[in-house]
N, C-alpha and C positions, 0 to 999 in steps of 0.2 A: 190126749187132751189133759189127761191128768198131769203129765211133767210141765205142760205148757201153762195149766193154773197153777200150781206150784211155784215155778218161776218168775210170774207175776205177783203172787203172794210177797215172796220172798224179794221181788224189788220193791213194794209195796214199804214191805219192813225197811227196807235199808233207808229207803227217803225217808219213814217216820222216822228212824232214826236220828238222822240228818239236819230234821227239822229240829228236832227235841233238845241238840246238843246241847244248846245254850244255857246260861245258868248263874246264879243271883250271886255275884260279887259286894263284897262289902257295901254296905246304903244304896248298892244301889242294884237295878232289874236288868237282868239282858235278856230280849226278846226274842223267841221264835222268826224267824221271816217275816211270815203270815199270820204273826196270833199278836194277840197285846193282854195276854196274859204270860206270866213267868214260866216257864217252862217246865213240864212235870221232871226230871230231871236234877231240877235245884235240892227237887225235898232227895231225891235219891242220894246226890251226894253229900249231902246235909248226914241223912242215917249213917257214912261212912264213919260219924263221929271222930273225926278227924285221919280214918284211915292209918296205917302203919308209917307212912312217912310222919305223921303230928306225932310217932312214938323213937320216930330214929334218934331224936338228937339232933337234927342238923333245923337251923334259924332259915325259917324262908318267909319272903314277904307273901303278905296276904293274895297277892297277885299270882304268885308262883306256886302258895299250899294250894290256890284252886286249881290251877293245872295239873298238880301234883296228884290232887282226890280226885278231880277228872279221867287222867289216866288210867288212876286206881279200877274207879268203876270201870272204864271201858274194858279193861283187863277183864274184870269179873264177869260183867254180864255178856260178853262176845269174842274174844281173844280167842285162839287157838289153843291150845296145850304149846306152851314153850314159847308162842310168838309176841315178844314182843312190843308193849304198848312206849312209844318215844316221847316225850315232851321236854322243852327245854324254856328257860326264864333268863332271866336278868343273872348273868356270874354263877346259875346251874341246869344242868340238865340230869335228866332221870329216864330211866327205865322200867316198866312195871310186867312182871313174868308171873301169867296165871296156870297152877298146877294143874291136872286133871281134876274135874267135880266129881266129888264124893256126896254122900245121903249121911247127914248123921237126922234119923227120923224120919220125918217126912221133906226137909229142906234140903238144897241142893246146895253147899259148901264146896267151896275151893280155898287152898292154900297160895300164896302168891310173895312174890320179892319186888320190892322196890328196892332199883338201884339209884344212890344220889351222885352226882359229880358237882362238888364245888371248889373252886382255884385247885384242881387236879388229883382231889384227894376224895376217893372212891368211899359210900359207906350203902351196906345194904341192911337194910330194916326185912324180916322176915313176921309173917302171918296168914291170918285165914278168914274169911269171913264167909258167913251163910246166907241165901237168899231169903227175903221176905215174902208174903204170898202178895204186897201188892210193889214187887218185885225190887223193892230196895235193897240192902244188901247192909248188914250188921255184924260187925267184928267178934271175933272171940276171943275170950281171952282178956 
């Protein structure tokens, strides 16, 4: 009974998930499915304060840095060690690779790489960021 609540739990989570993705692009709101309020979500990747790609170097449009922070977080708050996060835009695409979580304190940090690809020419931004307790995630450094 217990692994059976569990795994209801756990798909519970994954559809909030899913719901939640969504998130506030320049002037203007993307909504939830089912809600007509912004998506909690937005302010998460808001606290990414512009995440290690806004420190690579490389010019992306406003369009692209959201998907860029988007994968950041996904990386951070659920990625695997080593797996993974894909996203691609207009002329680049990126990869985002979250380390194993460490403690520094009471918060649960991970170190992570975003890879960029634009007209063929590879740059990786390296960094770390820590969780918040109402679960946002804040750069270091």
């Amino acid at each position: 009974m217990i692994l059976r609540s569990q795994g209801m739990m756990v798909s519970i989570l994954l559809l909030a998930v899913a719901l939640t993705s969504c998130t506030t692009t320049k002037g203007a709101v993307s909504r939830g499915i089912f809600s007509s309020k912004p998506s909690a979500s937005a302010a998460f990747i808001t606290a990414l304060q512009g995440g290690i790609v806004g420190r690579s170097g490389v010019s992306l449009s406003d369009s692209d840095k959201q998907r860029a922070l988007e994968a950041e977080y996904r990386a951070l708050e659920g990625a695997a060690v080593g797996q993974p996060v894909v996203w691609s835009g207009k002329d680049v695409t990126g990869k985002v690779v979250a380390a194993a979580p460490y403690q520094v304190g009471s918060q649960n940090c991970r170190q992570y790489t975003h890879t960029l690809t634009v007209d063929g020419k590879e740059t990786v931004a390296r960094g770390a960021a820590c969780r918040n307790e109402d679960g946002s995630w804040s750069p270091l450094g």
